[in-house]
C-alpha positions in Angstrom: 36.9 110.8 -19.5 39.4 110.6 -16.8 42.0 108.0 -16.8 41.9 107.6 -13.3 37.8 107.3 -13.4 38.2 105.0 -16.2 40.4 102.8 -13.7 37.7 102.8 -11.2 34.9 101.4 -13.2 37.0 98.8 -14.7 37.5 98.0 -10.4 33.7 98.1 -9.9 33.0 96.2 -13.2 35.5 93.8 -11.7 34.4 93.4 -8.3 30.7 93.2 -9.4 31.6 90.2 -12.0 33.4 88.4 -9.1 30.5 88.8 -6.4 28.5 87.3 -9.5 30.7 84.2 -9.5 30.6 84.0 -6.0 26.7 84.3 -5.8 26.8 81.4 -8.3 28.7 79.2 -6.9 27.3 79.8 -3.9 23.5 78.7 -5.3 25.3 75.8 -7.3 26.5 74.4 -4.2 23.3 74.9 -2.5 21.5 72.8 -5.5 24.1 70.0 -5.4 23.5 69.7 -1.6 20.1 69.9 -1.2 18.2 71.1 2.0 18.9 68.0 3.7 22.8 69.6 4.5 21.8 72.1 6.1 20.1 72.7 10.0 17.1 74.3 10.6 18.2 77.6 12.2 15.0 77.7 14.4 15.0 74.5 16.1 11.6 72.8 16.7 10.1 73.4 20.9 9.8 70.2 22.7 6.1 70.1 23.9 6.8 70.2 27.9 4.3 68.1 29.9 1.1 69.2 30.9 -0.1 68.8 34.6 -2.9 66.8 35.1 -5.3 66.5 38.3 -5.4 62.8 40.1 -8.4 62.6 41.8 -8.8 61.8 45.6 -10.7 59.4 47.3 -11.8 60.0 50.7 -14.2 58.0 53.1 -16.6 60.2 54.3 -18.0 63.7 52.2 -17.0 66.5 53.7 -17.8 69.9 52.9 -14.5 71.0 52.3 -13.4 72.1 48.5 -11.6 69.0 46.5 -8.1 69.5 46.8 -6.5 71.1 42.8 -3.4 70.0 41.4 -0.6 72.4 41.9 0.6 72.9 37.8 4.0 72.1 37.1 6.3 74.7 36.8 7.9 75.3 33.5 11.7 75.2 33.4 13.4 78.5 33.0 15.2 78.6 29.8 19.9 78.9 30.4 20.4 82.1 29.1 22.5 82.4 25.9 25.5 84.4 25.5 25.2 86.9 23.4 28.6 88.2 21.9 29.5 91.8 23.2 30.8 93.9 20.6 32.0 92.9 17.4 32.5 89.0 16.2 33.5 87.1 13.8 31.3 84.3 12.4 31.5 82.0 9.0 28.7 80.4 7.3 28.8 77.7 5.4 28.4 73.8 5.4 30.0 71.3 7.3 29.8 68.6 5.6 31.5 68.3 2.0 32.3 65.2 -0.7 35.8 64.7 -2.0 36.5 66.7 -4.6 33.0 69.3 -3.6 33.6 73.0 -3.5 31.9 74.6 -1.0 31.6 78.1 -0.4 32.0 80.0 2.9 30.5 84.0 3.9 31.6 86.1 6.0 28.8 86.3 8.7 30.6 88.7 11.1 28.8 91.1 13.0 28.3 94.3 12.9 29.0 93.7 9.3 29.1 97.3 8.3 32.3 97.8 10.8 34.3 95.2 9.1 37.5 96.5 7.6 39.5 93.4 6.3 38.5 89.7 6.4 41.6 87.3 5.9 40.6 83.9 5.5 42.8 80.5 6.0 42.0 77.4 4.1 43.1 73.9 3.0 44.3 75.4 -0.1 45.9 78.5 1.3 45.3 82.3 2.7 43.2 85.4 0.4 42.5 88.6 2.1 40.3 91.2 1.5 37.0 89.1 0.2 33.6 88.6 2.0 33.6 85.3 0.7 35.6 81.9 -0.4 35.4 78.8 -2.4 36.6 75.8 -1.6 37.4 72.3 -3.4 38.3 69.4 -0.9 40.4 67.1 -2.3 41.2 64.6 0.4 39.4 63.2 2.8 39.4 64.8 6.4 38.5 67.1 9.6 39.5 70.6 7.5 39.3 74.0 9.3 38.0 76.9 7.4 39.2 80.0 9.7 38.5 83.7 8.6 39.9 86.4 10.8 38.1 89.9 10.9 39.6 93.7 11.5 36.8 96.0 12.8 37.0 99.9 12.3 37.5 100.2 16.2 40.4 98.2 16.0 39.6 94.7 17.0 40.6 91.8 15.3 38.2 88.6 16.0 38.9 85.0 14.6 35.9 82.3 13.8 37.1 78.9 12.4 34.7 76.2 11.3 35.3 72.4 11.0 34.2 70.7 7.8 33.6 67.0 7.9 34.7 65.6 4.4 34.3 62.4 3.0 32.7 61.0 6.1 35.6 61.4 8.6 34.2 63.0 11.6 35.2 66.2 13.2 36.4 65.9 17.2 
């Protein structure tokens, strides 16, 4: 076998037993905090109002058709932005306990044209990983920022504020 292919696998073996961790951690963290942490990404619709016809009362019949109600018009929705071209995006919670780890993805988009994530934490700066762990161990309003390098050249920055120990984020 080639030394050099030997090298490789030992890389991939690595890389593979570190995505493990990460995917571990990851569901560990999830377990710990329950469902309740987390928002529902699809928010539930507010029933709008429904129109409803108020009768008239008029002194004499006449032949004429009962006046309808006019139905309500239903609010147009704001549009959203919509990022053009690439972004960077974390996910993760923001909420943790003192002395939680709590582990943040890199949910940048297009995914596929990310290059290099480089990601800034209370406990210091790691390149080159999709994803991070973290262990808060004081409490405070602590930033989480990663920084993405797209194959077209474009560097994007997402930073998310993690409320620990109760002290709110502003």
């Amino acid at each position: 076998m080639d030394r050099r292919q030997g090298g490789r696998d030992d890389v991939a073996r690595g890389a593979t037993i570190l995505l493990a961790a990460v995917v571990i951690s990851a569901l560990i963290v999830l377990f710990r905090a329950g469902s309740a942490r987390f928002a529902d990404p699809l928010p539930t619709p507010t029933p709008l109002p429904t129109a409803t016809a108020v009768p008239t009362a008029t002194a004499t019949p006449t032949s004429s058709p009962t006046p309808t109600a006019t139905p309500a018009r239903e609010p147009t929705p704001a549009p959203t932005a919509t990022p053009a071209g690439p972004y960077a995006a974390i996910s993760g919670p923001t909420t943790a306990e003192v002395g939680e780890t709590a582990v943040f993805y890199d949910a940048s988009a297009p995914q596929d044209q990310v290059l290099k994530q480089t990601w800034t934490t209370p406990s210091g700066t790691v390149s080159w990983v999709a994803g991070v762990s973290v262990t808060f161990t004081s409490p405070g309003c602590h930033t989480v920022s990663l920084t993405a390098l797209f194959k077209d050249g474009t560097s994007r920055t997402a930073a998310l504020a993690v409320s620990v120990g109760g002290v709110a984020c502003r």
